[in-house]
C-alpha positions as CSV (number, residue, x, y, z in Angstrom):
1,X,86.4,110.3,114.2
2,X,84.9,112.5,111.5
3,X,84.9,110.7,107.7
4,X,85.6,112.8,105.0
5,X,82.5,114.8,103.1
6,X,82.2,112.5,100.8
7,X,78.6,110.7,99.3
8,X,78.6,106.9,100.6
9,X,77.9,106.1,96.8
10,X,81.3,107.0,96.0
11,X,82.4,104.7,93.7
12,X,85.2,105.9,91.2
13,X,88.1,108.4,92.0
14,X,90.1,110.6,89.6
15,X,93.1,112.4,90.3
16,X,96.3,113.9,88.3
17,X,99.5,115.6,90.0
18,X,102.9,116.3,88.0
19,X,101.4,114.9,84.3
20,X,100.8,111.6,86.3
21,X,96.7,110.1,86.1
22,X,95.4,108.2,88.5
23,X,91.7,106.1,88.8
24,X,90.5,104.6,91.2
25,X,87.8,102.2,91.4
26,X,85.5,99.6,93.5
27,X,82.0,98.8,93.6
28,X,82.2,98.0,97.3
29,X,84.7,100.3,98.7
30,X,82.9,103.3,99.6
31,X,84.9,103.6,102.7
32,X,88.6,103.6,101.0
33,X,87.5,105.7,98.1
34,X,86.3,108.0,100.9
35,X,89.9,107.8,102.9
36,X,91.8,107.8,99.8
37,X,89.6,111.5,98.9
38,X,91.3,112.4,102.4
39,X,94.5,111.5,101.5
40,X,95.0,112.7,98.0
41,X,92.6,116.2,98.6
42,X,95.1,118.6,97.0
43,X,95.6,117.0,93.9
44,X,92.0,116.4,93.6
45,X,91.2,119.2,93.4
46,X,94.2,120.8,91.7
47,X,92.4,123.5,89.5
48,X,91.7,125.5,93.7
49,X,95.2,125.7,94.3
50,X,96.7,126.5,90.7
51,X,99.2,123.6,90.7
52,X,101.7,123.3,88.1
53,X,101.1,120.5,86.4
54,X,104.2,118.6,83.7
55,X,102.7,117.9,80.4
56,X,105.7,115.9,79.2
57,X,105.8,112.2,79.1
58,X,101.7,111.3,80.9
59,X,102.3,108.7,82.7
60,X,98.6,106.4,84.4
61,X,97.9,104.0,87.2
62,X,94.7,102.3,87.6
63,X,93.4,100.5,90.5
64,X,90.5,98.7,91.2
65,X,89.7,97.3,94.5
66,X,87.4,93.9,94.9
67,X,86.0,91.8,97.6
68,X,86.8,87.7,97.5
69,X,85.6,84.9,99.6
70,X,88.4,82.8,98.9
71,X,92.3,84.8,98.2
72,X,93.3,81.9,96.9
73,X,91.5,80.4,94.1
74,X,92.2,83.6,92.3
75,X,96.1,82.7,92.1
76,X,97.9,81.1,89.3
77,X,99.2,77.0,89.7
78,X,102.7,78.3,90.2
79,X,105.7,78.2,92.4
80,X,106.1,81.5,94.8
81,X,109.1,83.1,93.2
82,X,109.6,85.1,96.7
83,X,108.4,83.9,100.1
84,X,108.7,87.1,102.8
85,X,107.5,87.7,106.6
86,X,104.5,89.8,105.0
87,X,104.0,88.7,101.5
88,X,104.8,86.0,99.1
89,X,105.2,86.8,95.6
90,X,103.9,84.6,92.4
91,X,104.8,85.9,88.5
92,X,102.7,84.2,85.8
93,X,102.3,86.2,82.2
94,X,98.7,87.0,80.1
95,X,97.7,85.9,76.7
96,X,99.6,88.5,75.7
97,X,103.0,87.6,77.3
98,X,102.8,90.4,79.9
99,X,104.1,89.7,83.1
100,X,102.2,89.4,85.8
101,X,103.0,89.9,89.5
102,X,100.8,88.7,92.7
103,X,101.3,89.7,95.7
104,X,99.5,87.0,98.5
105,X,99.5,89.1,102.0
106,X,99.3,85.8,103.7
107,X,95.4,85.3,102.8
108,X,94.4,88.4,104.0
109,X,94.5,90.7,101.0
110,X,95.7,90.1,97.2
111,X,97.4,92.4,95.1
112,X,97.6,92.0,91.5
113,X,99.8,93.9,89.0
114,X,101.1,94.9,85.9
115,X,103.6,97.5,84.9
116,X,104.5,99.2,81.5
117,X,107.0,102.1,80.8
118,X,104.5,104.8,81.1
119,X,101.4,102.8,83.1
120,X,100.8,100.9,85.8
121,X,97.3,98.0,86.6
122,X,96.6,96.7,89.8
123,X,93.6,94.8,91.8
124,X,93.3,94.5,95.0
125,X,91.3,92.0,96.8
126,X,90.8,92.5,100.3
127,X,87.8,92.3,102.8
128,X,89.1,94.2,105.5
129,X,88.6,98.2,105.0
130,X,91.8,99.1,106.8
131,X,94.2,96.9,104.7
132,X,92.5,97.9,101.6
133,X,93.3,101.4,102.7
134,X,96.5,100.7,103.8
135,X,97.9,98.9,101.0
136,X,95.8,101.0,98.4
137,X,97.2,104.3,99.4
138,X,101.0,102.5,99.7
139,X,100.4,101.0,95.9
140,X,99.8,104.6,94.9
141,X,102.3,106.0,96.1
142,X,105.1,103.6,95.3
143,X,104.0,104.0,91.5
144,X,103.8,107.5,91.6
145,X,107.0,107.8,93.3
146,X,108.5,105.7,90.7
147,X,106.6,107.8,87.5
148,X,107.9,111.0,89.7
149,X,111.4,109.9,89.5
150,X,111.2,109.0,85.6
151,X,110.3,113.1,85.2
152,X,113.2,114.1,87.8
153,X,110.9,114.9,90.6
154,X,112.2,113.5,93.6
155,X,110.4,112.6,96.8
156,X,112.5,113.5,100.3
157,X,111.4,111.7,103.5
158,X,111.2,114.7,105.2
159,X,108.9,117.7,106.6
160,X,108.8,120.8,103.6
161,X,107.4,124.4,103.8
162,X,107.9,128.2,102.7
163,X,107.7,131.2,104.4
164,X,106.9,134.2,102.6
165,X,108.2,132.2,99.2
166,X,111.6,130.7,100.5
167,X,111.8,127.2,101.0
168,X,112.7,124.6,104.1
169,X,113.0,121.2,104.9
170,X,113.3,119.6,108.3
171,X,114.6,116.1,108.3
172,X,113.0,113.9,111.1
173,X,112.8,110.6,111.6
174,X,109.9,108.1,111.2
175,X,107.6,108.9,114.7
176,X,109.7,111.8,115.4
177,X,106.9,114.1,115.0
178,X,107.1,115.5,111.4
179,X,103.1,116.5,111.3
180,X,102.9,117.9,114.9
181,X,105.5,120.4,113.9
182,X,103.8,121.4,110.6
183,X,100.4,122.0,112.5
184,X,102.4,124.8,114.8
185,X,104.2,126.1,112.0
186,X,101.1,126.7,110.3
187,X,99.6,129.2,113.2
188,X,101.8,131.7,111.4
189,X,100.2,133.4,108.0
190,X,103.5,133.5,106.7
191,X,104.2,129.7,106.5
192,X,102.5,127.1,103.7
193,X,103.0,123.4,103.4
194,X,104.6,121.5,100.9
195,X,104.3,118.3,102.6
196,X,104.3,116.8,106.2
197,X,106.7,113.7,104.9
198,X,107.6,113.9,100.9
199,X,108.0,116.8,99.3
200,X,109.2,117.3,96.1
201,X,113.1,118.1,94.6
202,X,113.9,118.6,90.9
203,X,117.6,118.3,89.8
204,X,117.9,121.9,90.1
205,X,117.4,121.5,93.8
206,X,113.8,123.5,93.8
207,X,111.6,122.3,95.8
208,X,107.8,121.0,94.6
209,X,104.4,121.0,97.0
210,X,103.8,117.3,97.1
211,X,101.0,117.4,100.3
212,X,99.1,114.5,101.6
213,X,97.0,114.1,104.7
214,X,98.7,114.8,107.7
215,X,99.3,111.8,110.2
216,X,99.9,111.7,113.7
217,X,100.5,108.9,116.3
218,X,97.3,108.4,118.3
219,X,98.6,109.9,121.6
220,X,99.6,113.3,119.6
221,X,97.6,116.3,120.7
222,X,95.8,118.5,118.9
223,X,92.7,121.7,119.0
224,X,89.8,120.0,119.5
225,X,88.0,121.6,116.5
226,X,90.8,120.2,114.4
227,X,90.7,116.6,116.7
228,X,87.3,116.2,115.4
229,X,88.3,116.4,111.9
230,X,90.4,113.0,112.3
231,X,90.5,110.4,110.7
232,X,92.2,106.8,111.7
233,X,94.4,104.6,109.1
234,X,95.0,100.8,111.5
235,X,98.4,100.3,110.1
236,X,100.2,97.0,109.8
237,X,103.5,97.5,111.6
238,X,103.2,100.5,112.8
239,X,99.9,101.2,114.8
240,X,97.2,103.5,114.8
241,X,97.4,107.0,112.8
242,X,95.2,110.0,113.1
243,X,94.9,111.5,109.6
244,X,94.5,115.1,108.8
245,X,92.7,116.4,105.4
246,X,94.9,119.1,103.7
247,X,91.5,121.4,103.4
248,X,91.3,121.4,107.6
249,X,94.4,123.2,108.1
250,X,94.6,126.7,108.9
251,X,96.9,127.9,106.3
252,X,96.1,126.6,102.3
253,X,98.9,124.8,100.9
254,X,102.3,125.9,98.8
255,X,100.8,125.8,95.2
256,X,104.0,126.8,93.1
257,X,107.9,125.8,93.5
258,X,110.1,127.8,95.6
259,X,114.0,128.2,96.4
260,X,115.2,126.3,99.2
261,X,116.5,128.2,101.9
262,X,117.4,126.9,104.8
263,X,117.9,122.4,105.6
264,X,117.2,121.6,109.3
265,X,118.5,118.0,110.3
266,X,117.0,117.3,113.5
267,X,117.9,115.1,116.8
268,X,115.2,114.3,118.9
269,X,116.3,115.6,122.8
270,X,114.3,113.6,125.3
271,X,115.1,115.9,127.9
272,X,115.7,119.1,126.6
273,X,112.9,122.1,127.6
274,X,114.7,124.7,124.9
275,X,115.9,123.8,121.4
276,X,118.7,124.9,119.9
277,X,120.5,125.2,116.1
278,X,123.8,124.6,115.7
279,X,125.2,125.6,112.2
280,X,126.2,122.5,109.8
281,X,128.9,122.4,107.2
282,X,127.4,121.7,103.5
283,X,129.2,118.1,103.7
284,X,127.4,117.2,107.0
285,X,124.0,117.6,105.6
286,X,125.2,115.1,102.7
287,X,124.9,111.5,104.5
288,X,121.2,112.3,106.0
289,X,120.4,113.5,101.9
290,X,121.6,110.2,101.0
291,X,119.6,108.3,103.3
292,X,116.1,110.0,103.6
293,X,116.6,111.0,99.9
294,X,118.5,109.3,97.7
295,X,118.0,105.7,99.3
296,X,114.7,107.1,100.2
297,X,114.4,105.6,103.6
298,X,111.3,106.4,105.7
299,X,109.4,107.2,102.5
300,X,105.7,105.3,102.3
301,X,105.7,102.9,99.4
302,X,105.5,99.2,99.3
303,X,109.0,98.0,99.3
304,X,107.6,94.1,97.0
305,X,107.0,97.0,94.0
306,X,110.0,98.8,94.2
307,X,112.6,95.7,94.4
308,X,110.9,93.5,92.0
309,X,113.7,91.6,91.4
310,X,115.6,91.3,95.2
311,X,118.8,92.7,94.4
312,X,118.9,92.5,90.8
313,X,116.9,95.3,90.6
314,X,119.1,97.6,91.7
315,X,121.1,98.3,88.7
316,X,117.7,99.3,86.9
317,X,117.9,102.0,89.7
318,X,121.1,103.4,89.2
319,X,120.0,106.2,86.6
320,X,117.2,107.3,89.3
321,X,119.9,107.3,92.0
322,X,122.3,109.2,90.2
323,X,119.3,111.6,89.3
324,X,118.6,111.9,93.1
325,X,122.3,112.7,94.0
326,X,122.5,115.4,91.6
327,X,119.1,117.2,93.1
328,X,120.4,116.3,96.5
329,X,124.2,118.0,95.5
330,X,121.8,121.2,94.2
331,X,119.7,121.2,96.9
332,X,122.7,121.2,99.7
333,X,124.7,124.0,97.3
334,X,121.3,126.7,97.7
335,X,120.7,126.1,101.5
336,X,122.0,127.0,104.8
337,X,122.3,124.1,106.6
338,X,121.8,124.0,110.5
339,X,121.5,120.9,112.9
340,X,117.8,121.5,115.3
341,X,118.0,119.9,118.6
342,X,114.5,119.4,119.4
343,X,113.1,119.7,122.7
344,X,109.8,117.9,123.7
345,X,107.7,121.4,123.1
346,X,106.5,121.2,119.1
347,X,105.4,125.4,120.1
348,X,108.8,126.2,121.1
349,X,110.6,124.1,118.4
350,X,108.2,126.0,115.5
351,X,109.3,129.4,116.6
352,X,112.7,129.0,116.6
353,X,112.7,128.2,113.0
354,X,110.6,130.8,112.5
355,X,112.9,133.2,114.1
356,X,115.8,131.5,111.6
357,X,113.9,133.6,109.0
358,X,113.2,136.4,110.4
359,X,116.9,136.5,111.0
360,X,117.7,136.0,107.7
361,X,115.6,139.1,106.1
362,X,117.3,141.6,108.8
């Protein structure tokens, strides 16, 4: 598997997407600063693809990753305050009476953090270069996500592209094959990406280019000039993922927001050699909105930062869940909804959406 062209001296990375900053840093961690690079291309470099960037209300995350020979002589002399399957969580507070929230991956990596209203700290000590990857790129994203949501930007488990300046969104379940259907929508000029799993919706029901690296299950095929640009992420519950840089596929990105045209809810068919759309009342595509959307399931983030508080966290999340309803309501109001029973042939599956739009300009 190819790494990403990156110097092995690699040692700080800077990014910013939607008025959000991120650094990254770690004197040892050539090989996740080099993964995250592949993850987080677009927004790196940002100033290629013109992005339109919110100067309202900066928000900045910082994370620095670190080595240890022994987890546990870094935590505090305190009672876990949550003990999980994964994780068990400590809370002690600084000099300055700051809370502060460990997170003890059962000795075999240690987060650290500390949040504010407009920025976010974290360590991460881990010796193993596929955790710190792992729970690196999931830290990032589950802050972002959360700064995202405080500027009414709302990430969608789902797949998101436009044709010819109208947007889509197919709605696919985790494994269902989100990325292998991108890559074949992508043989057609016509069609950029706005993300293989999260793209963006303000609460005018727009959609926003919010692309990462594309990742497949390790039995998904692919060109072999494109298989050789892989990468692997060893994930812990879920197996191994090839990973895709945004700058190896054949189409650039979406760079601006579009008009949402058409929402595809699809049902995986086992059996079935042809696919087939079926139109949807607005009010069916509703309950999928709510869960891949509003409750944001399927959406890569570490679930110990979003519910810091078990349960009583959620009525600190009713203003961003009444935030996500009303882009979800918008979003359903400007689209033509359509149920897509997928057959086993990601080719045949990309060209009948594409035929959806041709459709639609006749």
């Amino acid at each position: 598997m190819a790494m990403p062209d990156l110097l092995s001296a690699t040692k700080i990375l800077f990014f910013s997407l939607y008025g959000i900053n991120v650094k990254v840093e770690g004197s040892n961690s050539s090989h996740c600063l080099a993964e995250l690079t592949r993850d987080f291309h677009f927004f790196i470099n940002a100033s290629s693809y013109s992005l339109p960037i919110s100067s309202n209300k900066n928000y900045t995350i910082k994370l620095s990753l670190q080595n240890t020979t022994d987890l546990y002589n870094i935590l505090p002399d305190k009672a876990a305050k949550e003990i999980h399957s994964e994780y068990v969580v400590y809370e002690d507070k600084n000099k300055s009476g700051e809370k502060i929230r460990w997170i003890d991956y059962h000795g075999k990596a240690l987060l650290k953090t500390k949040e504010k209203k407009y920025s976010s700290e974290a360590i991460l000590w881990c010796n193993d270069p596929s955790l710190t990857h792992e729970l690196a790129y999931l830290y990032l994203l589950s802050r972002i996500g959360v700064f995202l949501d405080k500027k009414g930007l709302h990430r969608i488990h789902a797949l998101g592209f436009q044709n010819k300046k109208s947007g889509a969104l197919v709605l696919i379940p985790s494994g269902g094959g989100k990325s292998s259907l991108a890559l074949e929508l992508l043989q057609n000029k016509d069609i950029s990406l706005l993300s293989d799993d999260s793209p963006l919706i303000d609460r005018k029901g727009r959609l926003y280019p919010f692309p990462l690296r594309l990742a497949f299950t390790s039995h998904a095929s692919m060109p072999d000039n494109l298989e050789q640009k892989t990468g692997r992420m060893e994930r812990r519950k879920y197996g191994v993922k090839k990973l895709l840089s945004i700058k190896d596929l054949p189409n650039p990105p979406a760079s601006n927001a579009s008009e949402p045209k058409f929402l595809f809810l699809a049902e995986r068919h086992g059996s079935k050699k042809i696919p087939r759309l079926r139109r949807l009342h607005k009010y069916e595509a509703i309950h999928a909105l709510l869960r891949d959307m509003v409750v944001g399931l399927g959406l890569p983030q570490l679930a110990e930062l979003v519910l810091t508080k078990g349960i009583w966290s959620l009525p600190s999340l009713i203003p961003t869940a009444s935030s996500r309803t009303l882009a979800a309501a918008n979003l359903v109001q400007k689209c033509q909804c359509y149920a897509l029973e997928l057959s086993h042939n990601s080719q045949a599956n990309a060209e009948l959406i594409r035929k959806k739009f041709e459709e639609s300009r006749t």
